[in-house]
PyMOL Python script that loads the backbone (N, CA, C, O; Angstrom):
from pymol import cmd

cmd.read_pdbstr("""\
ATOM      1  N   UNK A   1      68.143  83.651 162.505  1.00  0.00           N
ATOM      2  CA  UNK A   1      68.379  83.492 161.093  1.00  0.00           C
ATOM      3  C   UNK A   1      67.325  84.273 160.324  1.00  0.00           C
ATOM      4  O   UNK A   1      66.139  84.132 160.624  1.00  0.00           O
ATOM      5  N   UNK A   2      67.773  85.241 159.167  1.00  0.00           N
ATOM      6  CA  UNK A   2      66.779  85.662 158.195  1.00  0.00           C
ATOM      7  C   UNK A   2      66.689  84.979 156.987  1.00  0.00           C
ATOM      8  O   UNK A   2      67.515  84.145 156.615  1.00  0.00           O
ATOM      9  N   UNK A   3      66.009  85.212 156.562  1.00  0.00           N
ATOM     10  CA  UNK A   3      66.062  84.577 155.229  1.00  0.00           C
ATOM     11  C   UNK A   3      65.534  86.490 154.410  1.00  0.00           C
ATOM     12  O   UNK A   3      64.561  87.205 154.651  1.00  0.00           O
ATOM     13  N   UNK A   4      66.610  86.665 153.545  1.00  0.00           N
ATOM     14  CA  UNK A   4      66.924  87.597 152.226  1.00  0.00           C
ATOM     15  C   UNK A   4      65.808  87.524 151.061  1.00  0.00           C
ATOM     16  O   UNK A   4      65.209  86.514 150.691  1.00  0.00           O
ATOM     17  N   UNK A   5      65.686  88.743 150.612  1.00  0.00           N
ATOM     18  CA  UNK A   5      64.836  88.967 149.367  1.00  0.00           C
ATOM     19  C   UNK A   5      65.728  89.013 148.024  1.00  0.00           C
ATOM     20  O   UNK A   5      65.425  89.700 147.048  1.00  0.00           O
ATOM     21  N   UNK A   6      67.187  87.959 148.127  1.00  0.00           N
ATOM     22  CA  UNK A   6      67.656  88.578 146.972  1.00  0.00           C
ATOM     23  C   UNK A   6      67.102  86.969 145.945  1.00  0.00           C
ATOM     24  O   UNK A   6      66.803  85.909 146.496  1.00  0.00           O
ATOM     25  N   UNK A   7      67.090  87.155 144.671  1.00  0.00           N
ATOM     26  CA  UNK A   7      66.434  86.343 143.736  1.00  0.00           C
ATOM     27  C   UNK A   7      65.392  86.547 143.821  1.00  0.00           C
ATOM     28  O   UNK A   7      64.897  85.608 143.198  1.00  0.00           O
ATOM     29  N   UNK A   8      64.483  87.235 144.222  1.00  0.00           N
ATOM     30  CA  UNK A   8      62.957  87.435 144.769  1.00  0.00           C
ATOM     31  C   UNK A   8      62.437  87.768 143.477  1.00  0.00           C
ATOM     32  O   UNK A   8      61.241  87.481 143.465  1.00  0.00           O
ATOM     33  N   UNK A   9      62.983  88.466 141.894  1.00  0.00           N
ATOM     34  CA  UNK A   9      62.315  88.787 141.393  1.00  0.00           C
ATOM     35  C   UNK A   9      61.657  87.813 139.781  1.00  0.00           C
ATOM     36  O   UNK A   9      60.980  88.245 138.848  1.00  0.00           O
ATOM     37  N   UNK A  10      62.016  86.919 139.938  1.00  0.00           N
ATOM     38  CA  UNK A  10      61.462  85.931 138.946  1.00  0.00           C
ATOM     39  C   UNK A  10      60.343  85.479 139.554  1.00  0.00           C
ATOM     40  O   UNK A  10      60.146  85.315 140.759  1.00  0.00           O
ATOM     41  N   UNK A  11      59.359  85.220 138.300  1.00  0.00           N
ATOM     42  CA  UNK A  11      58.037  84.042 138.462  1.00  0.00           C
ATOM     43  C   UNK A  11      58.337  82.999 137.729  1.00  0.00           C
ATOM     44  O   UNK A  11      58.825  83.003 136.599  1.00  0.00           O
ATOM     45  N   UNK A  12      57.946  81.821 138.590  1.00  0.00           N
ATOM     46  CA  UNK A  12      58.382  80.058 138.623  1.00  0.00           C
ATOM     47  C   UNK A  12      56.737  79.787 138.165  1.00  0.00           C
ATOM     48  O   UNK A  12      55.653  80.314 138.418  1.00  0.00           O
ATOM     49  N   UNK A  13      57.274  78.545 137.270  1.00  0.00           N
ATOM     50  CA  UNK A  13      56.322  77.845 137.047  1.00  0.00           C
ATOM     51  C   UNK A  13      56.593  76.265 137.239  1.00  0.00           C
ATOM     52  O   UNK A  13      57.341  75.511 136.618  1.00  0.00           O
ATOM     53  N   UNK A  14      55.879  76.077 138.118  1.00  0.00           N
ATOM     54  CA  UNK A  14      55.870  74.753 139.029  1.00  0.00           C
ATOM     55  C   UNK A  14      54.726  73.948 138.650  1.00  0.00           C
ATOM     56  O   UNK A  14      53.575  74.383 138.615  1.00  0.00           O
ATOM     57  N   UNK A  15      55.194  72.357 138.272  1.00  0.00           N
ATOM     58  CA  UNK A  15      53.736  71.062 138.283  1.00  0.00           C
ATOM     59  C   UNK A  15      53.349  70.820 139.510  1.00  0.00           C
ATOM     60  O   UNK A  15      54.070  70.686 140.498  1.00  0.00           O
ATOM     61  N   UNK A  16      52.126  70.761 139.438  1.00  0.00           N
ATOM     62  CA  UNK A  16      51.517  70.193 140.842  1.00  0.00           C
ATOM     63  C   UNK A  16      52.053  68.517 141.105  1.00  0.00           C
ATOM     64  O   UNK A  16      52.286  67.716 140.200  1.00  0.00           O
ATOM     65  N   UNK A  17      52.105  68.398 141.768  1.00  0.00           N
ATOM     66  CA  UNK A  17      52.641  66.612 141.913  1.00  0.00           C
ATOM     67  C   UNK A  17      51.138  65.544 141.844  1.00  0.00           C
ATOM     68  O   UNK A  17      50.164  65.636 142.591  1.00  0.00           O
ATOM     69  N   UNK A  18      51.337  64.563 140.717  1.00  0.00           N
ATOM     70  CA  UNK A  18      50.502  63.870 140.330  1.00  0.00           C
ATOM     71  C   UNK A  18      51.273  62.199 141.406  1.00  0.00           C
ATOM     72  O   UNK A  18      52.286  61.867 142.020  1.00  0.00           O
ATOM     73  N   UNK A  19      49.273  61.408 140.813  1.00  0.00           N
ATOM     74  CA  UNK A  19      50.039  60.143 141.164  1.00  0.00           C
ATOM     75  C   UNK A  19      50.625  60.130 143.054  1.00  0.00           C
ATOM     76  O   UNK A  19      51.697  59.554 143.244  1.00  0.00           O
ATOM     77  N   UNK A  20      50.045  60.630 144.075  1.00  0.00           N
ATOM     78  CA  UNK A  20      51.261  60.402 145.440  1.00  0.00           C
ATOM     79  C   UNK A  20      50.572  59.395 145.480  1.00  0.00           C
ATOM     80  O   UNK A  20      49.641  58.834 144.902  1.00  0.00           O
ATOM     81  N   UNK A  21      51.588  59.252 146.706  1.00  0.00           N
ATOM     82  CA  UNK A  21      51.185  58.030 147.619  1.00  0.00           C
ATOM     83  C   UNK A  21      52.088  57.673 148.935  1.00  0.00           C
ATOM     84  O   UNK A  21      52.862  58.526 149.369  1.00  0.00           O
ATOM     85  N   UNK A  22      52.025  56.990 149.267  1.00  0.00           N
ATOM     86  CA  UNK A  22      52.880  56.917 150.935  1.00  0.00           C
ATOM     87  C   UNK A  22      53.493  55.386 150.752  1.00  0.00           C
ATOM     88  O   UNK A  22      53.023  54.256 150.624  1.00  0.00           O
ATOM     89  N   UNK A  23      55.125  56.136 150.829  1.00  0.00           N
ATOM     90  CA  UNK A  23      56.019  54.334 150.404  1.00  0.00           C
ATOM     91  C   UNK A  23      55.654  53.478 151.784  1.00  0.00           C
ATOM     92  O   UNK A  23      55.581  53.878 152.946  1.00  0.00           O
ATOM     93  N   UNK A  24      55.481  52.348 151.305  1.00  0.00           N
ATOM     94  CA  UNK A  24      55.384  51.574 152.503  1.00  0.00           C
ATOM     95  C   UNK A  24      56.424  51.037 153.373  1.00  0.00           C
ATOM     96  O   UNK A  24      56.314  50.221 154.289  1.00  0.00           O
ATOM     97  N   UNK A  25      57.615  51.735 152.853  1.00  0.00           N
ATOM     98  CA  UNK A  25      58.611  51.389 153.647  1.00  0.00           C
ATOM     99  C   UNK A  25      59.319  52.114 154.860  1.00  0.00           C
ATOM    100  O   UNK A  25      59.521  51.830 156.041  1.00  0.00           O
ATOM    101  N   UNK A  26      59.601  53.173 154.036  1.00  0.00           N
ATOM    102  CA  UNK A  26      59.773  54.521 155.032  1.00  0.00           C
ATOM    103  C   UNK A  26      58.398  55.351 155.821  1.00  0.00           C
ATOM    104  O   UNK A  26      58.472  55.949 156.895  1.00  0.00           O
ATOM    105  N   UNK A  27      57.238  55.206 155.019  1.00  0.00           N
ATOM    106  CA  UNK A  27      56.414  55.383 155.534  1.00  0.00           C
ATOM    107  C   UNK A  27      56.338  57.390 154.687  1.00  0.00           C
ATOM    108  O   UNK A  27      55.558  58.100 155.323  1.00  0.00           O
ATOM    109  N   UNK A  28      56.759  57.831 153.958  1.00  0.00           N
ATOM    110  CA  UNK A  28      56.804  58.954 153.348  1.00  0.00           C
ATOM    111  C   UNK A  28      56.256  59.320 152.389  1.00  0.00           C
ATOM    112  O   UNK A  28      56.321  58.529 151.448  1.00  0.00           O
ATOM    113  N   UNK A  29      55.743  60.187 152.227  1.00  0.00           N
ATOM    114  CA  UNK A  29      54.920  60.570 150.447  1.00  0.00           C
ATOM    115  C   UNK A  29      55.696  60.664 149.863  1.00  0.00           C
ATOM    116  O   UNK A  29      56.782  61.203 150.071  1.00  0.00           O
ATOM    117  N   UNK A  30      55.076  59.861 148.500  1.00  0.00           N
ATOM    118  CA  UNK A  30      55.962  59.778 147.212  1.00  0.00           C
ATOM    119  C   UNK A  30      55.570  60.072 145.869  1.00  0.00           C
ATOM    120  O   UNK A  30      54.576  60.795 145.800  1.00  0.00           O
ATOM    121  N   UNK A  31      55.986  59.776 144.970  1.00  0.00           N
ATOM    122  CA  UNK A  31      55.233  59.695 143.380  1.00  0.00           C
ATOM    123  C   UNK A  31      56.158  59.574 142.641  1.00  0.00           C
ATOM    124  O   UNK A  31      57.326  59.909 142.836  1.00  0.00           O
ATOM    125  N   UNK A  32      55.766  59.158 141.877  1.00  0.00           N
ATOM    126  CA  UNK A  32      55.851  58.487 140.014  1.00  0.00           C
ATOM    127  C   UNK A  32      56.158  59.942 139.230  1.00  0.00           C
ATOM    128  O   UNK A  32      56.710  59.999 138.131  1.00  0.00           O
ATOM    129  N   UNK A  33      55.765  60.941 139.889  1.00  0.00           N
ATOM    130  CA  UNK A  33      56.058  61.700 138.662  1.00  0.00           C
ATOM    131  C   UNK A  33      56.770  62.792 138.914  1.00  0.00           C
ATOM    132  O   UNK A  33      56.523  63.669 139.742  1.00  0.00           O
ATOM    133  N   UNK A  34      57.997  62.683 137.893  1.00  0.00           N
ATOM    134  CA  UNK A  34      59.209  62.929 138.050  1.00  0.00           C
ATOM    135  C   UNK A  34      59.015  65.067 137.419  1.00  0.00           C
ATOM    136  O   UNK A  34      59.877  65.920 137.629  1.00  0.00           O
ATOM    137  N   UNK A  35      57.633  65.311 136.677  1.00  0.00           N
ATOM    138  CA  UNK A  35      57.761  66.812 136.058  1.00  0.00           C
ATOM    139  C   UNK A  35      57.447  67.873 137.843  1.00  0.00           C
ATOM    140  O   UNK A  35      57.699  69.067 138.007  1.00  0.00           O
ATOM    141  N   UNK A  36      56.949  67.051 138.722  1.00  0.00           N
ATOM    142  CA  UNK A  36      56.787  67.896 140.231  1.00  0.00           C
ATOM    143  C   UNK A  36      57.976  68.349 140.769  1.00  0.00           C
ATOM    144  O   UNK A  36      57.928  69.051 141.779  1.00  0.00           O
ATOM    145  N   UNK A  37      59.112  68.045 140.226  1.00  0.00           N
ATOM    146  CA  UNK A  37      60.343  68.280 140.259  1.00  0.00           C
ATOM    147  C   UNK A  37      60.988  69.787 139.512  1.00  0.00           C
ATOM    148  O   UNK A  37      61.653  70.772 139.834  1.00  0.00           O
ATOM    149  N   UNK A  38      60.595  69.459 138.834  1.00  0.00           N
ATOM    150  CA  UNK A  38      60.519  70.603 137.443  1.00  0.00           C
ATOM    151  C   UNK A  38      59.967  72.123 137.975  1.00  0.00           C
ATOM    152  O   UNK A  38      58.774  72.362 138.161  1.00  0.00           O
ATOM    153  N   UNK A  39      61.311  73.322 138.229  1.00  0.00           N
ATOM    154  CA  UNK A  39      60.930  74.886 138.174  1.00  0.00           C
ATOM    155  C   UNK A  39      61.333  75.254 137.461  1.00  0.00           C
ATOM    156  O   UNK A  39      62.541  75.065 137.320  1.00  0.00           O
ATOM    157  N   UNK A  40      60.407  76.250 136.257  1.00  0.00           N
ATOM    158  CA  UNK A  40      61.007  77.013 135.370  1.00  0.00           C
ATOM    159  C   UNK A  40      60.870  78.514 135.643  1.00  0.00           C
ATOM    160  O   UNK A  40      59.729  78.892 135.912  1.00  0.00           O
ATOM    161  N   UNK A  41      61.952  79.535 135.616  1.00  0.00           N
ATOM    162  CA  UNK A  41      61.941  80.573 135.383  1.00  0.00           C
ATOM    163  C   UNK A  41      61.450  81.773 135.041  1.00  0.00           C
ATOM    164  O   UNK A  41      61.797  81.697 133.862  1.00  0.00           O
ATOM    165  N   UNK A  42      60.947  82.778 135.107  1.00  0.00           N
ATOM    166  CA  UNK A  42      60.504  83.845 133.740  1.00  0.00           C
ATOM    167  C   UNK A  42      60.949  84.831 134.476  1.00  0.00           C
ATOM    168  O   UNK A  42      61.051  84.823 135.702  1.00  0.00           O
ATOM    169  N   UNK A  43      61.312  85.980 133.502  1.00  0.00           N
ATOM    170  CA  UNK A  43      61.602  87.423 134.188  1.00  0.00           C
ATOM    171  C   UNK A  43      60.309  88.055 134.686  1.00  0.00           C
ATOM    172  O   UNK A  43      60.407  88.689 135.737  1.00  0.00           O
ATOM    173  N   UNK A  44      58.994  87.981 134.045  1.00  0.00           N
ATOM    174  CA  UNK A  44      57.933  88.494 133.989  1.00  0.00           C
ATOM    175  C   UNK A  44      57.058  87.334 134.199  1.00  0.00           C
ATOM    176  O   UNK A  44      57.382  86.149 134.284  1.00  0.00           O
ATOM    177  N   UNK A  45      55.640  87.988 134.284  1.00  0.00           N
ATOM    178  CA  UNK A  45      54.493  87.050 134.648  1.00  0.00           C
ATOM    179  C   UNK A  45      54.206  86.918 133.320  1.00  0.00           C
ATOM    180  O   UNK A  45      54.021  85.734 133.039  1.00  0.00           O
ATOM    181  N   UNK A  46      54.056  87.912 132.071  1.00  0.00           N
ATOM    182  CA  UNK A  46      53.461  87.592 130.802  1.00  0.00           C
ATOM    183  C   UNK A  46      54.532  86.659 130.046  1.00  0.00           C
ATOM    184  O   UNK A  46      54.239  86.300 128.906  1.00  0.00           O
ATOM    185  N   UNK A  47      55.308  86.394 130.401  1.00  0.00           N
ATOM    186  CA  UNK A  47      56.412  85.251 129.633  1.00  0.00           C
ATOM    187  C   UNK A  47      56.151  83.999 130.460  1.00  0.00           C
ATOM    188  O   UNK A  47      56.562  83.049 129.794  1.00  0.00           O
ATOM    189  N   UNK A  48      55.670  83.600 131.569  1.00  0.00           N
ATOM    190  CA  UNK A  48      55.139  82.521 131.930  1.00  0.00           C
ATOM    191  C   UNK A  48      53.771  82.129 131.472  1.00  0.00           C
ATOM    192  O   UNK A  48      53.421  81.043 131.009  1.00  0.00           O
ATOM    193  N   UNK A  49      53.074  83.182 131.679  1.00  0.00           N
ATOM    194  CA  UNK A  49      52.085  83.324 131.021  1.00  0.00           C
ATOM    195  C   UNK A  49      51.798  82.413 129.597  1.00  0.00           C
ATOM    196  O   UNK A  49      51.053  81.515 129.204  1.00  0.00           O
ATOM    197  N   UNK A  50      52.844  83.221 129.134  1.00  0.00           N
ATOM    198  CA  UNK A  50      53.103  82.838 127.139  1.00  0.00           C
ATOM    199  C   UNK A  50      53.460  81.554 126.890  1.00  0.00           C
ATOM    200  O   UNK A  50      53.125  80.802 125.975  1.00  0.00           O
ATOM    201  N   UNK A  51      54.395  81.349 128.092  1.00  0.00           N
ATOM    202  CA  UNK A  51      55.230  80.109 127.608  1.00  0.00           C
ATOM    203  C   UNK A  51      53.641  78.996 128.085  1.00  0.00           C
ATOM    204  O   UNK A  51      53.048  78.412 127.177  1.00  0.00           O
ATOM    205  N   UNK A  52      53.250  78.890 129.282  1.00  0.00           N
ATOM    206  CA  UNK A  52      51.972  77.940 129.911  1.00  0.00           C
ATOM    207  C   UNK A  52      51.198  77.920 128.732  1.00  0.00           C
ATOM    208  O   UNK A  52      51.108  76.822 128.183  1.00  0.00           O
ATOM    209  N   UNK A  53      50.472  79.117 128.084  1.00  0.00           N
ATOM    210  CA  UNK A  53      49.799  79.097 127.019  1.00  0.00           C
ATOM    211  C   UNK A  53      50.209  78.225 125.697  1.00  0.00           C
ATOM    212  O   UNK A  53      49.474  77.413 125.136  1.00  0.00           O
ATOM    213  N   UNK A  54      51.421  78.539 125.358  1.00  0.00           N
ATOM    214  CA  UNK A  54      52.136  77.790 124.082  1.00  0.00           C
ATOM    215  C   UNK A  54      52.290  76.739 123.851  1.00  0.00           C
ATOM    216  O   UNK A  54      52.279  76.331 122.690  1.00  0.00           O
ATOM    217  N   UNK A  55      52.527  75.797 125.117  1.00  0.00           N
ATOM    218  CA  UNK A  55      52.570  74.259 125.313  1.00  0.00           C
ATOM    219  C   UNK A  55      51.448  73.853 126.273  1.00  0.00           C
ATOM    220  O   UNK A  55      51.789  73.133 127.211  1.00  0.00           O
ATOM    221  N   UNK A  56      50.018  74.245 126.170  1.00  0.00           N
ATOM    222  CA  UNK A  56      48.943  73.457 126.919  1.00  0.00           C
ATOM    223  C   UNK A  56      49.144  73.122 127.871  1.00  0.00           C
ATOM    224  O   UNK A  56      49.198  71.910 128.083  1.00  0.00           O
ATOM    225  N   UNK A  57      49.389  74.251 129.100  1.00  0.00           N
ATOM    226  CA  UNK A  57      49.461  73.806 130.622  1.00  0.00           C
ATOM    227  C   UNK A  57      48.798  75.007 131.258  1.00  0.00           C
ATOM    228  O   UNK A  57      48.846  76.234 131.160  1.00  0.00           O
ATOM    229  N   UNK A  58      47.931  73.761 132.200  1.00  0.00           N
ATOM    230  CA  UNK A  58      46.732  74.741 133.046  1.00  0.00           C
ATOM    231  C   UNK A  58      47.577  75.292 133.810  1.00  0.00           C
ATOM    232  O   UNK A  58      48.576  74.708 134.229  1.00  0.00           O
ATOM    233  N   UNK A  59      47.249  76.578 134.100  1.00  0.00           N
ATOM    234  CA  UNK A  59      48.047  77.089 135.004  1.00  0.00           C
ATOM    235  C   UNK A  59      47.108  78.260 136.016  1.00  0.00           C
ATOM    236  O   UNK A  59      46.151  78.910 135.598  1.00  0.00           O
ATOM    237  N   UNK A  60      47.662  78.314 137.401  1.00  0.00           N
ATOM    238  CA  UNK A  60      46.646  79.853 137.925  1.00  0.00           C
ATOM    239  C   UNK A  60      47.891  80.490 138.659  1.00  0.00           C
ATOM    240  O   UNK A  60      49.005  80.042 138.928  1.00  0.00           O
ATOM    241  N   UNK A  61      47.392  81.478 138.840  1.00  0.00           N
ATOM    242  CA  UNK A  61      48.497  82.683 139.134  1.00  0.00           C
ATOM    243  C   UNK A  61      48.298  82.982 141.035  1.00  0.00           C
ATOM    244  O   UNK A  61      47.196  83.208 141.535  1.00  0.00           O
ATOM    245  N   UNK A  62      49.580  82.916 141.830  1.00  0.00           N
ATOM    246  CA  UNK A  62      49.412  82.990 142.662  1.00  0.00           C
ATOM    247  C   UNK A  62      50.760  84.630 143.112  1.00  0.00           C
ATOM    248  O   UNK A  62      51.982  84.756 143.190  1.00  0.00           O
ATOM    249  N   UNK A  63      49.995  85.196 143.219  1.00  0.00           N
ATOM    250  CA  UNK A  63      50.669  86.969 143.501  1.00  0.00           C
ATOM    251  C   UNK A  63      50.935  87.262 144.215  1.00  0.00           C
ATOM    252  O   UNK A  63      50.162  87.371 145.166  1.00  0.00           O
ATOM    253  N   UNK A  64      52.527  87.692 144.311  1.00  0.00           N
ATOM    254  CA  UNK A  64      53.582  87.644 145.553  1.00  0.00           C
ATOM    255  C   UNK A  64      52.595  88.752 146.395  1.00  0.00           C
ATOM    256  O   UNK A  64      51.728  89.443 145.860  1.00  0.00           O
ATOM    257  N   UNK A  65      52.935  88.751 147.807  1.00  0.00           N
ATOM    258  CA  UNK A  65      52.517  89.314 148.696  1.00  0.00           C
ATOM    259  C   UNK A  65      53.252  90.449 149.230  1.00  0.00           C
ATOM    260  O   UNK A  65      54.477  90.334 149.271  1.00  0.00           O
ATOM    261  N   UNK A  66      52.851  91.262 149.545  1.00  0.00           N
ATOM    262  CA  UNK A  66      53.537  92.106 150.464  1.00  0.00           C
ATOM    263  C   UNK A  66      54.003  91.756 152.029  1.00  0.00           C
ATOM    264  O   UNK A  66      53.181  91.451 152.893  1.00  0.00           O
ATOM    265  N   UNK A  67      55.099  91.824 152.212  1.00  0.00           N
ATOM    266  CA  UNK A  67      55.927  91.826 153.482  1.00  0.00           C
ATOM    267  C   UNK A  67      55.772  92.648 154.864  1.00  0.00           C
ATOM    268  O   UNK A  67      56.727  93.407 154.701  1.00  0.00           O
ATOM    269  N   UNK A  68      55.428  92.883 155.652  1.00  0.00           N
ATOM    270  CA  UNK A  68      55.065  93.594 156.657  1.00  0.00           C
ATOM    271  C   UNK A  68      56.552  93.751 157.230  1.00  0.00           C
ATOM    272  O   UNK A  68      57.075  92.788 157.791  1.00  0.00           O
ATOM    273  N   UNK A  69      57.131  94.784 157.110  1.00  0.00           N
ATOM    274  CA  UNK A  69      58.534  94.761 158.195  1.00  0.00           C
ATOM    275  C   UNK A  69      58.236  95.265 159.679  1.00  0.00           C
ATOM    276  O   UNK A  69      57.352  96.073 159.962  1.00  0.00           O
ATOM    277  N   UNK A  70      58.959  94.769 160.423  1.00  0.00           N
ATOM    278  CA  UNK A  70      58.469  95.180 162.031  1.00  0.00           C
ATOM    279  C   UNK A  70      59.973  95.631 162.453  1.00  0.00           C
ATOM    280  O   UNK A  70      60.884  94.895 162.831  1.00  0.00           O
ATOM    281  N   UNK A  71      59.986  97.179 162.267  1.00  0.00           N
ATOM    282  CA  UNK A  71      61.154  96.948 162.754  1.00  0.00           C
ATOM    283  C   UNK A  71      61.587  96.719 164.662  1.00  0.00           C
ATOM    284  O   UNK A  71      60.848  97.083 165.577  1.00  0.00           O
ATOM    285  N   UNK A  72      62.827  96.098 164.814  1.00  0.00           N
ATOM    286  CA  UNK A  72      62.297  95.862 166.325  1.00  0.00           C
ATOM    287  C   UNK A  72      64.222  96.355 166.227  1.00  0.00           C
ATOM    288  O   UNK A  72      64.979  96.523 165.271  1.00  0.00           O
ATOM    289  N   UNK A  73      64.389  96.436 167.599  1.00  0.00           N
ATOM    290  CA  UNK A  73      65.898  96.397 168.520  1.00  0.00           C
ATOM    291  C   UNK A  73      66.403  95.113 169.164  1.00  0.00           C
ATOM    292  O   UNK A  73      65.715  94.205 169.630  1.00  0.00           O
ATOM    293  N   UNK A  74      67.667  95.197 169.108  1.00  0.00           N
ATOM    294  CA  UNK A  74      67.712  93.962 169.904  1.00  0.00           C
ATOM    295  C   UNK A  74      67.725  93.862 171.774  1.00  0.00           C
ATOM    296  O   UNK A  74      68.147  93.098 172.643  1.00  0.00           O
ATOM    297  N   UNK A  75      67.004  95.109 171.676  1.00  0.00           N
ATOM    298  CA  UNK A  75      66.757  95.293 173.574  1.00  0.00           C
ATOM    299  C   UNK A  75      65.481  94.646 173.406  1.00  0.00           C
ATOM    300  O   UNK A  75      65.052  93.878 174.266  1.00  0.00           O
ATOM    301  N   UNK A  76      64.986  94.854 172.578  1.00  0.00           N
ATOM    302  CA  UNK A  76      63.496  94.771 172.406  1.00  0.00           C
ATOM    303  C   UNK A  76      62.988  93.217 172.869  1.00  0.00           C
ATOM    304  O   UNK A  76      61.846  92.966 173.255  1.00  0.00           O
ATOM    305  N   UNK A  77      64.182  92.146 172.734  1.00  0.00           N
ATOM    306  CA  UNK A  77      64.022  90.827 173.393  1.00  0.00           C
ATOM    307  C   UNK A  77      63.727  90.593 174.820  1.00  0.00           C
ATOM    308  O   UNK A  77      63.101  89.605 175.204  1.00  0.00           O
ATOM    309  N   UNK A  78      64.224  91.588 175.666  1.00  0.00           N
ATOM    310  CA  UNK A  78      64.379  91.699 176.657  1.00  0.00           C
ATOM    311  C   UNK A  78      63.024  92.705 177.297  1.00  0.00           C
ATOM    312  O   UNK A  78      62.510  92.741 178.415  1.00  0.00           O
ATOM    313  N   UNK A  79      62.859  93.156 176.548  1.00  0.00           N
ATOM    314  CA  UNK A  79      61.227  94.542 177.235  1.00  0.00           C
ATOM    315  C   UNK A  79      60.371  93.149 177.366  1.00  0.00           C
ATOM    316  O   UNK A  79      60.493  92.230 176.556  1.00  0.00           O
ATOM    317  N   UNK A  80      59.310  93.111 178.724  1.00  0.00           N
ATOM    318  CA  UNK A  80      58.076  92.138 178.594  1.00  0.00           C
ATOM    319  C   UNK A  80      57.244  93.407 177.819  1.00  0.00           C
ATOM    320  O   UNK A  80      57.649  94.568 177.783  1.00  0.00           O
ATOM    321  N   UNK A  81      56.331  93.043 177.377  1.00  0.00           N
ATOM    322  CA  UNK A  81      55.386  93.724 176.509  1.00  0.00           C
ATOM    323  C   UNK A  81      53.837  93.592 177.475  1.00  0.00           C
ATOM    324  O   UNK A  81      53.219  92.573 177.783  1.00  0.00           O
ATOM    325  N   UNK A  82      53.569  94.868 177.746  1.00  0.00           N
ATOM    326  CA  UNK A  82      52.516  94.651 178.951  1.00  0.00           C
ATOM    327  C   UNK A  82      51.132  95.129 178.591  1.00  0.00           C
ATOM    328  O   UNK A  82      50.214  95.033 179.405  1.00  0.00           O
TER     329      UNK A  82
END
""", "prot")
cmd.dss("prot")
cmd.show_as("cartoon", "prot")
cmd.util.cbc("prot")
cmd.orient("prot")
């Protein structure tokens, strides 16, 4: 299975999750707060930017990475590598 670069080009602005804790029933992390739920959109980094700025939310910037492609064959499963 691959997983695709298509939608790849928006920046999200995501809440950190406040409040966890571990239900005592299931035994799973949980929380109270329902905005960790919450992704918003932007075409650009300076419109997330703008928008974080406009309504008082700390925010830090984490910058997509570059991808290393390897290209391989599908014999290539089969070569031991020595």
């Amino acid at each position: 299975m691959q997983s695709g670069k298509g939608n790849t080009k928006k920046w999200i602005l995501e809440f950190e999750t406040q409040d966890t804790g571990v239900n005592p029933m299931m035994g799973w992390e949980t929380s109270t707060d329902t905005m960790s739920e919450v992704k918003l959109e932007f075409d650009s980094k300076e419109l997330a930017i703008h928008f974080a700025k406009k309504n008082n939310i700390e925010y830090y910037i984490i910058e997509p990475q570059k991808s290393k492609i390897v290209k391989k064959s599908y014999a290539d499963n089969f070569i031991k590598n020595q």
